[in-house]
C-alpha positions in Angstrom: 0.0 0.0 0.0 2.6 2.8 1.0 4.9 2.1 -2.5 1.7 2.7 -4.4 0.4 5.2 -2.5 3.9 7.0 -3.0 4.0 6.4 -6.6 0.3 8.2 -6.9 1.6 10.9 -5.2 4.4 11.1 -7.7 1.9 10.8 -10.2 -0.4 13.5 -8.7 2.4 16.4 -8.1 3.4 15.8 -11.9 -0.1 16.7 -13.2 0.0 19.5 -10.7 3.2 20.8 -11.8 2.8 20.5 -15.6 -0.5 21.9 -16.2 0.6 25.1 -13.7 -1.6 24.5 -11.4 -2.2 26.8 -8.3 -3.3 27.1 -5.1 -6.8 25.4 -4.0 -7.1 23.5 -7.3 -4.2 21.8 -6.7 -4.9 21.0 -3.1 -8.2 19.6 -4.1 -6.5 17.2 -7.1 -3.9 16.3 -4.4 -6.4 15.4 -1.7 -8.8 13.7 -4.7 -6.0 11.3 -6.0 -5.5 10.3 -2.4 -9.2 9.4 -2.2 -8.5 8.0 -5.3 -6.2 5.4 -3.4 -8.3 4.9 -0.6 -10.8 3.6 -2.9 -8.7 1.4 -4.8 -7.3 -0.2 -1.5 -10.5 -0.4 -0.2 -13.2 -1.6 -2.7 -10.4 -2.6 -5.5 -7.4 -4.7 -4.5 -9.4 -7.6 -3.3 -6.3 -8.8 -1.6 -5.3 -6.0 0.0 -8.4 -5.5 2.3 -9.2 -8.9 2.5 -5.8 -9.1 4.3 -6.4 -6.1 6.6 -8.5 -6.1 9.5 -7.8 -2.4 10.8 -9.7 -0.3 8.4 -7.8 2.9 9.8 -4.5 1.2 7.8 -6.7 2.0 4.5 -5.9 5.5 5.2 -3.4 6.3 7.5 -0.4 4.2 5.8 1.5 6.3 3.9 -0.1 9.5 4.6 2.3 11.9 5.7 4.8 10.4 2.7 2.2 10.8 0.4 1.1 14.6 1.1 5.2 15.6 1.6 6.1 14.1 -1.7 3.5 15.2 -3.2 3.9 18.8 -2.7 7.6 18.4 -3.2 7.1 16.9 -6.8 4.6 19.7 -7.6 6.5 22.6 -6.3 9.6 21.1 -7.8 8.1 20.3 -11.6 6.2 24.1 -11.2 9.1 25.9 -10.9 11.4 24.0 -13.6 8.6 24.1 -16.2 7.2 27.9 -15.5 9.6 29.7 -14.0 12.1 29.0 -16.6 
């Protein structure tokens, strides 16, 4: 759960970092693709929440991780791409 959680968030500060995305709007698409991997822990890996018993795990592993490289990967890509 946490290395595909990371790599979401990877994914996720990309799009907000290449299409110049700002403020709220990227908060919100941040906090949606983590939604986004609660769900698919939850109601789409079968194996993955047949195996856990603790439903807080769905969406507390890898939180902090996922919200601080997120943000990093989106400031970072933001100011390469358009403060060039």
């Amino acid at each position: 759960m946490y290395y595909i959680r990371v790599a979401f968030a990877f994914l996720a500060g990309l799009i907000c970092g290449i299409l110049n995305v700002v403020g709220v709007l990227g908060l919100a698409i941040g906090i949606g693709v983590f939604i986004l991997t609660y769900l698919l822990f939850r109601y789409g890996i079968k194996s993955i929440s047949e195996s856990i018993k603790d439903t807080r795990k769905f969406y507390m592993t890898g939180i902090f991780s996922y919200f601080l490289i997120w943000y990093v990967i989106w400031v970072l890509f933001f100011n390469l791409i358009w403060m060039a």
